[in-house]
C-alpha positions in Angstrom: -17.7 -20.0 -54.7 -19.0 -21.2 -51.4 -16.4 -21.6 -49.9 -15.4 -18.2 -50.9 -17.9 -16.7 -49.3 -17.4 -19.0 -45.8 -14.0 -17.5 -45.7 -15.3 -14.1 -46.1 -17.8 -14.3 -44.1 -15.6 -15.8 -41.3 -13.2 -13.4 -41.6 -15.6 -11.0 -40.7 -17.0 -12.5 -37.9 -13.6 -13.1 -36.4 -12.9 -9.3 -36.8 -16.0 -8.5 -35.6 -14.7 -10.6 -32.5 -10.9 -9.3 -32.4 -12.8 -5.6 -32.6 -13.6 -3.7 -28.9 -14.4 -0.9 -28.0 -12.7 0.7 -25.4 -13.3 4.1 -23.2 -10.0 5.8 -22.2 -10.1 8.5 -19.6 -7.1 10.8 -19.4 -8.1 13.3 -16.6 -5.2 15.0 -15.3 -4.1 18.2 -17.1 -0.6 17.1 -17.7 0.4 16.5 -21.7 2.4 13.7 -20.9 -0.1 12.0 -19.5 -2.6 12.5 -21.8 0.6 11.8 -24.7 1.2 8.1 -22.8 -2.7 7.7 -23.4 -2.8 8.7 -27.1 0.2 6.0 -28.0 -1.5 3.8 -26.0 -5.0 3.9 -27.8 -2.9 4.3 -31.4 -1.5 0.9 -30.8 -5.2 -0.6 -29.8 -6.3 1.3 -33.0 -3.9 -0.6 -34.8 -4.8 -3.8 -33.7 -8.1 -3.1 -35.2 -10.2 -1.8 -31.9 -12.0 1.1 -31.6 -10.9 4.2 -28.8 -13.3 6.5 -27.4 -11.0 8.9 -25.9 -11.5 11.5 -23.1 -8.6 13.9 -22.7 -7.6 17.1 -21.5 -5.4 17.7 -24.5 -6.3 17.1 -28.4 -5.0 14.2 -30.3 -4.9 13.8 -34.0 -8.0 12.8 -35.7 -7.4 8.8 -36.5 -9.7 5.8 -37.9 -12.0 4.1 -35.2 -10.6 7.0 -33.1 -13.5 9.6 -30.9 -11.6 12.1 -29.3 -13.4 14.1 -26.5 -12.0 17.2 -25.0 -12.2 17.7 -21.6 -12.4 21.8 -21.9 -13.2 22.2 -18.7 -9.9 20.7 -17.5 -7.4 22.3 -19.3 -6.9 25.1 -17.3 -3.8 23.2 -16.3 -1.9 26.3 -17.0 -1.8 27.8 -13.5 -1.3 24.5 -12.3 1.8 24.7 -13.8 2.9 28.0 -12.9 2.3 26.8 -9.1 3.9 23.3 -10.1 7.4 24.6 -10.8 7.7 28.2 -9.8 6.3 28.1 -5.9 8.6 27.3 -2.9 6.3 24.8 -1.5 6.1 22.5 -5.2 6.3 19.0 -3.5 3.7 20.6 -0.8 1.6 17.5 0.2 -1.5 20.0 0.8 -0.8 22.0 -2.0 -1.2 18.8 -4.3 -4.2 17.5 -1.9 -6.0 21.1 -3.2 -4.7 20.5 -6.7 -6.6 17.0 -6.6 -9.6 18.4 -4.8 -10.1 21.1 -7.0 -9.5 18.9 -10.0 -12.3 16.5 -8.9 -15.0 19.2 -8.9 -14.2 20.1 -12.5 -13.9 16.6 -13.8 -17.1 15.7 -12.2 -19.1 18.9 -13.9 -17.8 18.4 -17.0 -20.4 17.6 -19.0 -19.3 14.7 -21.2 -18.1 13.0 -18.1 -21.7 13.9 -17.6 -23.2 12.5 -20.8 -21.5 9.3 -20.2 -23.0 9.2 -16.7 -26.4 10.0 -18.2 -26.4 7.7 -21.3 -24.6 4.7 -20.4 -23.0 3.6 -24.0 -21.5 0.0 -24.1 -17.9 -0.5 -23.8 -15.8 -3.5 -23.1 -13.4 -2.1 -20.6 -12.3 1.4 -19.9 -8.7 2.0 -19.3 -7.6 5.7 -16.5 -4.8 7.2 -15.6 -4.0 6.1 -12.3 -2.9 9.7 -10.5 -5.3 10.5 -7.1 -8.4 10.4 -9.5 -9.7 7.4 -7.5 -13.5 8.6 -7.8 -13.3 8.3 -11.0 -13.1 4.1 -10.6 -17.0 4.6 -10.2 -17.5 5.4 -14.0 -16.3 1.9 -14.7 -18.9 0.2 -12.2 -21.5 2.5 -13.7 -20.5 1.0 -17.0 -20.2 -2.8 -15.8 -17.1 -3.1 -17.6 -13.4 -3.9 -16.4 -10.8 -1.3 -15.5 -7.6 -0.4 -16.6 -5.3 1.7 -15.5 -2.3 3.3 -16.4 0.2 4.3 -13.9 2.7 7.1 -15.8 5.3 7.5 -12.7 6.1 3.6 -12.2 5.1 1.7 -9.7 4.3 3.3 -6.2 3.3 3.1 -2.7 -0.2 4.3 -4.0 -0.2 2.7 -7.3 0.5 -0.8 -5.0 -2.4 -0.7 -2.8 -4.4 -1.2 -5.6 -3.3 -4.7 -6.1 -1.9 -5.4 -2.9 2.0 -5.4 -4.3 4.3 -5.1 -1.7 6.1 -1.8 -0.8 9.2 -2.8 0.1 11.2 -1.0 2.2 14.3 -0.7 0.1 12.5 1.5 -2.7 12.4 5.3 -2.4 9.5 7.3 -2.3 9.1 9.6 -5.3 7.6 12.4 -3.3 11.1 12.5 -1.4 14.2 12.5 -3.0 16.4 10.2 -0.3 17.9 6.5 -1.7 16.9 3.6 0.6 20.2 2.1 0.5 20.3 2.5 4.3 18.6 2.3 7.6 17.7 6.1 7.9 16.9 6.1 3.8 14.5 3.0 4.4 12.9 4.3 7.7 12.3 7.7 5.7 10.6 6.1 3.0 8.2 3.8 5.1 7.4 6.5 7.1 6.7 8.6 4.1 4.5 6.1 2.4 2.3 5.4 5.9 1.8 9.5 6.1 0.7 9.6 2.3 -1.4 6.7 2.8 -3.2 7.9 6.1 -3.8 11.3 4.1 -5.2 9.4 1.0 -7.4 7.3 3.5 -8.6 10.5 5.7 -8.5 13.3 3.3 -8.5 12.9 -0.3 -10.7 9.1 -0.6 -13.5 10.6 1.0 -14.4 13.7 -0.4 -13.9 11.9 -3.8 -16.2 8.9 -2.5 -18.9 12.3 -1.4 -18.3 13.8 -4.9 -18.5 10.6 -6.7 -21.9 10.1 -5.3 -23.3 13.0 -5.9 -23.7 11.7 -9.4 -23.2 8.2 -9.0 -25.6 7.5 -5.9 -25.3 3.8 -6.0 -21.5 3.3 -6.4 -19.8 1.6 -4.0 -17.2 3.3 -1.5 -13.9 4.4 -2.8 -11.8 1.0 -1.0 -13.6 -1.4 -3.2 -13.3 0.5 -6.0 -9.8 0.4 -5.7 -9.5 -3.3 -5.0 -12.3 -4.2 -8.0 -9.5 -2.5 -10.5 -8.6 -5.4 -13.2 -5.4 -4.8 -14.4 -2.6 -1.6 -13.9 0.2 -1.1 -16.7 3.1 0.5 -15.4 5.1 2.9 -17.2 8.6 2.0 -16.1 11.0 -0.8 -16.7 14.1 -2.4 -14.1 16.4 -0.4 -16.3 15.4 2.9 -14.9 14.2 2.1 -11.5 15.7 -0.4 -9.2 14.0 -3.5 -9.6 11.1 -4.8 -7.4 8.1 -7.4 -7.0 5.6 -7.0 -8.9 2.0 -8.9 -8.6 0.3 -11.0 -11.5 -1.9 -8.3 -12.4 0.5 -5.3 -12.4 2.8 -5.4 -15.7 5.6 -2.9 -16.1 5.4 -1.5 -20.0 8.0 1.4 -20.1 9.0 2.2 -23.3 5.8 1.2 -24.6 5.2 4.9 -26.0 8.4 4.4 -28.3 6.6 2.0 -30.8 5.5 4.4 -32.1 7.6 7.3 -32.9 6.9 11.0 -34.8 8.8 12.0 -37.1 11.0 15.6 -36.6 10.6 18.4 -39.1 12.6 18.1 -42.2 14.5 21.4 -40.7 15.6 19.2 -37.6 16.6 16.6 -39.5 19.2 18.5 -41.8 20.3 20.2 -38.3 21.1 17.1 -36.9 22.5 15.5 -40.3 25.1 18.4 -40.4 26.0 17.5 -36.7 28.9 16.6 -38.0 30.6 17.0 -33.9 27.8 16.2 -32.0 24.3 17.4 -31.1 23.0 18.6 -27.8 19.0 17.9 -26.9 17.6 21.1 -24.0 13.7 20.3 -23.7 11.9 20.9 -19.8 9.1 18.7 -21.1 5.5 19.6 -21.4 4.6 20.8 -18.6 7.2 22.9 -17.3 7.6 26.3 -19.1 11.2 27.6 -20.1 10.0 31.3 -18.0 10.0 29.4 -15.2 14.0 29.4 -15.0 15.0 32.7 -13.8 16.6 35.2 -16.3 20.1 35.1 -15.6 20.4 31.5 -15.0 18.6 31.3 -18.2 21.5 33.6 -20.2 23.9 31.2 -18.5 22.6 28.7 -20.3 22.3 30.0 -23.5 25.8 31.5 -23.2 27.1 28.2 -22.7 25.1 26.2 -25.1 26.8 28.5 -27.5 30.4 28.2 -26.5 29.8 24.4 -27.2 30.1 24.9 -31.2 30.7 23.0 -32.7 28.4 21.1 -31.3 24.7 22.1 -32.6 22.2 22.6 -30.2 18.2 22.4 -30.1 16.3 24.6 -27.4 12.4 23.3 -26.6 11.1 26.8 -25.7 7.6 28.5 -25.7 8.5 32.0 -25.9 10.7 33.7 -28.3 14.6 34.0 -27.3 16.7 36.9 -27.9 20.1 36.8 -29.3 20.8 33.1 -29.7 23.9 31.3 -31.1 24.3 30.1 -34.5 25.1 26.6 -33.5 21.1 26.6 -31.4 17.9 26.2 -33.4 15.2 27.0 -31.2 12.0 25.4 -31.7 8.7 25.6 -28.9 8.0 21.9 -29.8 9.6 19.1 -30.6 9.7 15.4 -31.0 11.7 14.1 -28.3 12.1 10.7 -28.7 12.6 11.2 -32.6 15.5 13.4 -31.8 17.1 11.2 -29.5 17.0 8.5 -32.3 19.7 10.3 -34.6 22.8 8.9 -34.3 24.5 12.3 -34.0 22.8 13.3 -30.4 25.0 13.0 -27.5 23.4 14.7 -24.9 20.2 15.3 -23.6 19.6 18.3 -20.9 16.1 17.9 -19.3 13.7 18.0 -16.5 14.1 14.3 -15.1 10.9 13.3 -15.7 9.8 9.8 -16.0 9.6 9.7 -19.8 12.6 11.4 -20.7 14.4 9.1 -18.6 12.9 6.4 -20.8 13.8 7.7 -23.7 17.3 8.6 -22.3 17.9 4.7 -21.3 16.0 4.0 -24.9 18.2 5.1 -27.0 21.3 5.3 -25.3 21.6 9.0 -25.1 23.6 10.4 -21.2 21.1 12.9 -19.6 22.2 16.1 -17.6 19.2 16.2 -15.1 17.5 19.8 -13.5 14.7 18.2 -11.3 12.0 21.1 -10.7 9.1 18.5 -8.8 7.9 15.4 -7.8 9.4 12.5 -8.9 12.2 13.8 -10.8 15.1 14.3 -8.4 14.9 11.2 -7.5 14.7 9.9 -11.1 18.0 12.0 -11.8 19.6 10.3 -8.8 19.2 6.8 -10.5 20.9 7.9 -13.7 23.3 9.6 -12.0 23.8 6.4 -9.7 23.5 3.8 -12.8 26.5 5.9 -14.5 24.3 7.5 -17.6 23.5 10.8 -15.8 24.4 13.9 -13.5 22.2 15.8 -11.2 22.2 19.9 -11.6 20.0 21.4 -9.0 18.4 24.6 -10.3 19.0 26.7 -7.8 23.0 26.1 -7.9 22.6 27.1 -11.9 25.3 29.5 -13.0 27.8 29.7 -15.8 30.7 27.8 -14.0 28.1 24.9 -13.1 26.0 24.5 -16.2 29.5 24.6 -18.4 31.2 21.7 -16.1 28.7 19.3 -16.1 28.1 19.5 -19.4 32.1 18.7 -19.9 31.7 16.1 -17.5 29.4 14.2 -19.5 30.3 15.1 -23.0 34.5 14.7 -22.3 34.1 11.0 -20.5 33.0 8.5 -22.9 32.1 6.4 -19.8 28.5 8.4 -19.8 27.7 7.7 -23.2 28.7 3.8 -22.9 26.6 2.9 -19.5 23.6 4.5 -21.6 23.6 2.1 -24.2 24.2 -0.6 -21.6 21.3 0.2 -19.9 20.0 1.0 -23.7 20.6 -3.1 -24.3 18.9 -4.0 -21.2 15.8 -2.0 -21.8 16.3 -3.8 -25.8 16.4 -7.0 -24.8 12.9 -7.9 -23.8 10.7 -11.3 -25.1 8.1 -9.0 -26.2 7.9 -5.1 -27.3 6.3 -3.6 -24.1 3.0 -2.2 -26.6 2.5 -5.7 -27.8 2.4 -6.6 -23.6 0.3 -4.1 -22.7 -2.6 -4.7 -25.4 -2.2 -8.4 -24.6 -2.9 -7.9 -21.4 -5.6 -5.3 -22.0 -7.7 -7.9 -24.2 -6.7 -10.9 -22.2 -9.0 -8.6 -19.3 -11.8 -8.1 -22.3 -11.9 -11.8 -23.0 -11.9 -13.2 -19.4 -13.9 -10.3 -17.9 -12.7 -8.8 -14.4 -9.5 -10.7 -14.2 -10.5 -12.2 -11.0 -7.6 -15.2 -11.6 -5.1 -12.6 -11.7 -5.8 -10.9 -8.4 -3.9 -11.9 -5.1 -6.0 -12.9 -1.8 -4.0 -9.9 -0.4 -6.7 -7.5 -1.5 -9.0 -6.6 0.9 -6.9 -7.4 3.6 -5.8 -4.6 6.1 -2.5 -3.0 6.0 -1.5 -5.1 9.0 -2.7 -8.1 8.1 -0.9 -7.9 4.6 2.3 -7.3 6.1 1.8 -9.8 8.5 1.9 -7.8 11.6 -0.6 -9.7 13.5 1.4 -12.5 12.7 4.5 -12.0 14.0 2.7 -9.4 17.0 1.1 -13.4 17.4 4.3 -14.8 17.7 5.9 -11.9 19.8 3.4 -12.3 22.0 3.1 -16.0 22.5 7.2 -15.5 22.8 6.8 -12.9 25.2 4.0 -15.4 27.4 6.6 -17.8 27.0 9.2 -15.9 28.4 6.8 -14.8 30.8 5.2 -18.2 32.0 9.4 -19.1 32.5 9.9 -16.3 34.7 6.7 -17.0 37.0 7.3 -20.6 36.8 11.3 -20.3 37.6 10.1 -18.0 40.4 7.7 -20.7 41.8 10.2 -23.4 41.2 12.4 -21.1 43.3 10.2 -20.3 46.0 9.0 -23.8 46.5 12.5 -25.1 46.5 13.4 -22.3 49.0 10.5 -23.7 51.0 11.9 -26.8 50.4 15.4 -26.1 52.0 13.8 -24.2 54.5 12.0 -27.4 55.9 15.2 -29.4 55.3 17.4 -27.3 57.1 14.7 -26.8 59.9 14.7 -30.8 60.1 18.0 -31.3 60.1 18.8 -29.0 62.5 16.0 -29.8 65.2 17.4 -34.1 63.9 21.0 -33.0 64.6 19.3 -30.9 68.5 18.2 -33.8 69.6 21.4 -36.4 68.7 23.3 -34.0 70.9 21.0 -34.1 73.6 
């Protein structure tokens, strides 16, 4: 009986120890964001921990689950009018007022407020990492390790928190040129120094001004950034070309897919009677199906039609008139369940991140229509990697849209470098949700994770890149070369000196023989 009772009583304490509690802030007003964060803290859940949650969306009420809703920040619906309908969408100062005007908010909210105020124990907080850098000081407020979770892959921004090198042969997501060449690599350095020096002069210090206004004792933004314990990445070497990463940056894309929602039972018979096919058109979360002009948008449902047999499912928010038989049109959807079916052949989307995940994931060729950011250039590895074409929106017309669907969906070759690429994303020690809440508790047990930082933070951008190295090198090179010269030019004026005196004693020795 007493031994009985040991056990129990262990068995608690040990699940009293396994158990943390963990703060996730999920600040941006993007639902993909905030949907990365809720799979995130469901798979912490599961591993018995306990998620406070601040979002700008609502998530499902769950066991040792607090959801908080950020309110005040999901007025993200004229962001996303200005996101994908204005000319100037990848406008560096129109995202620099975006971020601005999203700091104030965040900051006023009052839960972000309360927290400030009452100071409740956590063991680590885990952010979104996207230009919310003031933000860092709620964790040193706390005096608990951060987390964060970059959602576009790894960076030029997402780097300098960890000192990871930026290479010069990786593109720039804000531009959509390859590096495979000179010009491509110039562009893309260049690129990443101007965001840099505009996130070092612009954006860090009126966060650092706004972050002290209720945080008066935090320290500034830069050691912030280089305190930061741990960043999960949300990409994988099977949809990005592959690069260094440092000891405390760990790429988890696919994580979300462990766990999956289940479609409506209506979808499912759709599909299951898919006898030639299915087609997937979803624009994501964030970009609304009115932002496609009306006529390029009754060329695609004209042509989405013509393709019955072949059944189709339409993502959209507003009601549709006159659609085929062979579309069901739903204004949301599971994604990644749909792609899962074994009939779906194609998916039609916006090129973000995560679709292109779940594209790669389960093996299904992607027709890309980038509208901003990152997603051209996310398109343009698909397209490059065999599983994928590139449709720019503007060039959207019934001829277009019809060919590249026929492209993909004639040539078997599309469908079979997905599931290659499917394999490789497959074919990994350790499901990337188990990796990431390793890694997350490995920071709660060992505290700020100072073993896993490299003694490149906190160094300056030169010295990290070694430019006062080899500027040391050129220049002891160039003294070299230089000390030569001068010293040949001596040698040389000497020895002329030299001959001079020669030749003057030779000739006054060779005078005085004649005389």
């Amino acid at each position: 009986m007493k031994t009985e009772i040991t056990i129990i009583i262990f068995t608690i304490f040990l699940k009293c120890i396994q158990c943390s509690k963990i703060l996730a802030i999920f600040n941006t007003p993007s639902k993909s964001h905030s949907l990365l964060g809720f799979k995130l803290a469901e798979g912490l859940i599961r591993r018995g921990h306990h998620v406070t949650m601040l979002s700008t969306f609502k998530n499902k009420p769950m066991e040792n689950y607090t959801h908080i809703h950020l309110e005040s920040l999901q007025n993200y619906r004229e962001f996303q009018k200005n996101a994908t309908q204005s000319k100037d969408k990848n406008s560096i100062f129109r995202i620099y007022n975006y971020i601005l005007e999203m700091s104030e908010i965040f900051w006023n909210d009052d839960n972000i407020r309360k927290i400030i105020r009452e100071k409740p124990k956590y063991d680590v907080i885990i952010m979104i990492s996207f230009c919310n850098d003031g933000a860092l000081g709620i964790g040193h407020h706390l005096e608990i390790p951060v987390v964060l979770l970059n959602p576009i892959g790894s960076t030029s921004l997402a780097n300098s928190y960890l000192a990871n090198p930026n290479m010069a042969y990786i593109p720039n997501p804000v531009i959509t040129r390859s590096a495979d060449n000179f010009f491509g690599r110039l562009v893309a350095v260049t690129m990443n120094a101007v965001i840099a020096f505009l996130i070092r002069t612009l954006i860090d210090p009126y966060q650092q001004d706004i972050m002290r206004k209720y945080l008066p004792n935090s320290p500034p933004i830069w050691e912030l950034q280089n305190n930061v314990s741990l960043m999960l990445v949300n990409s994988h070497f099977s949809v990005e070309p592959a690069r260094p990463y440092v000891p405390n940056m760990i790429p988890i894309g696919g994580f979300h897919l462990d766990i999956v929602e289940e479609m409506s039972e209506n979808m499912r018979i759709w599909l299951d009677n898919a006898d030639n096919g299915a087609i997937l058109f979803c624009l994501g979360s964030t970009i609304s199906i009115s932002s496609i002009e009306k006529e390029k948008l009754l060329a695609i449902i004209k042509v989405l039609g013509e393709m019955a047999p072949m059944k189709v499912i339409f993502k959209s928010e507003v009601d549709i008139e006159n659609i085929p038989s062979n579309i069901l049109v739903e204004k949301w959807l599971p994604q990644a369940a749909i792609l899962a079916h074994p009939n779906m052949k194609l998916l039609i989307c916006h090129g973000g991140l995560n679709s292109n995940i779940e594209s790669v994931f389960y093996g299904v060729p992607m027709l890309g229509i980038p509208f901003f950011g990152d997603q051209t250039l996310n398109i343009e590895e698909a397209q490059k990697a065999g599983y994928g074409v590139l449709l720019e929106k503007k060039y959207i017309t019934e001829e277009t849209f019809r060919m590249k669907i026929q492209e993909i969906v004639n040539n078997p070759q599309y469908t079979l470098n997905a599931k290659k690429k499917s394999a490789l994303m497959r074919e990994q020690p350790v499901k990337p949700m188990d990796n990431a809440i390793f890694w997350i508790e490995h920071i709660i047990e060992f505290g700020e994770g100072s073993h896993l930082k490299n003694n490149g933070i906190g160094l300056a951008w030169y010295e990290l890149y070694m430019l006062d190295i080899y500027c040391f090198f050129l220049g002891f090179t160039l003294l070299f070369l230089i000390s030569i010269y001068f010293m040949t030019k001596i040698f040389m004026r000497i020895l002329k000196i030299c001959m001079k005196r020669l030749y003057s004693r030779t000739t006054k020795l060779k005078i005085k023989k004649e005389n």
